[in-house]
C-alpha positions in Angstrom: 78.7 102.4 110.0 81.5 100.4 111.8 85.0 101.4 112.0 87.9 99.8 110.3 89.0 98.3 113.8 85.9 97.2 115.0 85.0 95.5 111.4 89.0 93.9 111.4 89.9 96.0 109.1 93.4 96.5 108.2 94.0 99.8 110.2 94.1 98.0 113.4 97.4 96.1 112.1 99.4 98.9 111.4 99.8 101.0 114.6 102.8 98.5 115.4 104.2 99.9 112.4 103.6 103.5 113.0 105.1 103.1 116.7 108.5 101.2 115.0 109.0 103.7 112.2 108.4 106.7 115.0 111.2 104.8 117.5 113.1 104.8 114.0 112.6 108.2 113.1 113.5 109.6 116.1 116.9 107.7 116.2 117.4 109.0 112.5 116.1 112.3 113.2 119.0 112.3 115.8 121.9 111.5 114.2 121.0 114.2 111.3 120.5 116.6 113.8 124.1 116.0 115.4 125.6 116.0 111.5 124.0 118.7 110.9 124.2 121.0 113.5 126.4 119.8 116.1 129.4 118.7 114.3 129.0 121.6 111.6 130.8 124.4 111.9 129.5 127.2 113.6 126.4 125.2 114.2 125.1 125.0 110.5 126.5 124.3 107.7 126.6 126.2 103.9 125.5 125.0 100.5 129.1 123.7 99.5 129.6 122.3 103.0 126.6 120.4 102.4 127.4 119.1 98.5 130.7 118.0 100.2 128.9 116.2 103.1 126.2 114.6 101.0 129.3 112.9 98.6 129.8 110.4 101.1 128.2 107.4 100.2 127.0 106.9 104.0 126.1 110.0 104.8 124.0 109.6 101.2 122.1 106.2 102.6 121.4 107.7 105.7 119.5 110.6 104.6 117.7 108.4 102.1 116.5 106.2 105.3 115.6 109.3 106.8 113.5 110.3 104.1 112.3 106.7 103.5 110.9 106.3 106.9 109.3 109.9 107.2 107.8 109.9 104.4 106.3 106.2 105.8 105.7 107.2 109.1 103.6 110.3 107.7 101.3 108.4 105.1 100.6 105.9 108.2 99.5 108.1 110.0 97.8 110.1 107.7 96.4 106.6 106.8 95.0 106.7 110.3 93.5 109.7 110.4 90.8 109.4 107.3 90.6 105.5 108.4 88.7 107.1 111.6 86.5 108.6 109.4 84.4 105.3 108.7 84.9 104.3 104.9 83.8 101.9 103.1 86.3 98.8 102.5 86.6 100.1 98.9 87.5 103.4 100.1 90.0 102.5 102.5 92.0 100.9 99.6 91.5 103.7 97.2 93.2 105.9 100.1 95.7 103.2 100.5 96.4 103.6 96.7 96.5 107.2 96.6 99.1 107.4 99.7 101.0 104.7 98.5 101.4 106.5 95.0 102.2 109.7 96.9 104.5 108.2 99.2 106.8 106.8 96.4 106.4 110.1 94.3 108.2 111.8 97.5 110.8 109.6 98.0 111.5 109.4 94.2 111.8 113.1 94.2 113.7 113.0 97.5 116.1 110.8 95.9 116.1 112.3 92.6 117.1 115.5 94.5 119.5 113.8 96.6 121.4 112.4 93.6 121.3 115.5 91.8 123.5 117.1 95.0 125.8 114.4 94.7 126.4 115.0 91.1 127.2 118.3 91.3 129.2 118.3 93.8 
């Protein structure tokens, strides 16, 4: 049974998308570091400290990107692992399905969560 790269198949496209979200994520993984931990007092910050960090509408789209482009980054590469596994065409999209579906649950939730801080805060 051929691989998905060896057959064309649409694995081998996407590692230039796993290596962009990772330069992204790491970028965005920074700056919620240094928000978090470095500009924080005493080094972390409480639940109130956070409800009043999370009201500001940056702050707010920033860890929504963050979350947006983990959450990516993972289901690419967890894409990639049952990819090397040699699937069918057919199977290969039902995985793509499945991770799509469980990508956007996550970041729904994510967000849903997110917005629920923000509201009672």
């Amino acid at each position: 049974m051929q691989n998905a790269v060896e057959r064309g198949g649409s694995r081998g496209g996407t590692w230039p998308l796993q290596a962009i979200s990772g330069i992204v994520l790491l970028f965005l993984l920074g700056l919620h570091v240094i928000a978090q931990h470095f500009v924080a007092a005493e080094g972390m910050r409480n639940f109130q400290d956070v409800l009043s960090y999370i009201r500001n509408p940056l702050i707010l789209v920033l860890e929504v990107v963050f979350l947006v482009v983990v959450t990516y980054h993972a289901m690419l590469g967890v894409r990639g692992v049952v990819a090397d596994l040699g699937l069918t065409r057919q199977q290969e999209n039902t995985v793509n399905v499945v991770l799509t579906l469980v990508g956007v649950v996550l970041v729904a939730w994510g967000v849903y969560l997110a917005w629920f801080l923000v509201a009672r805060a």
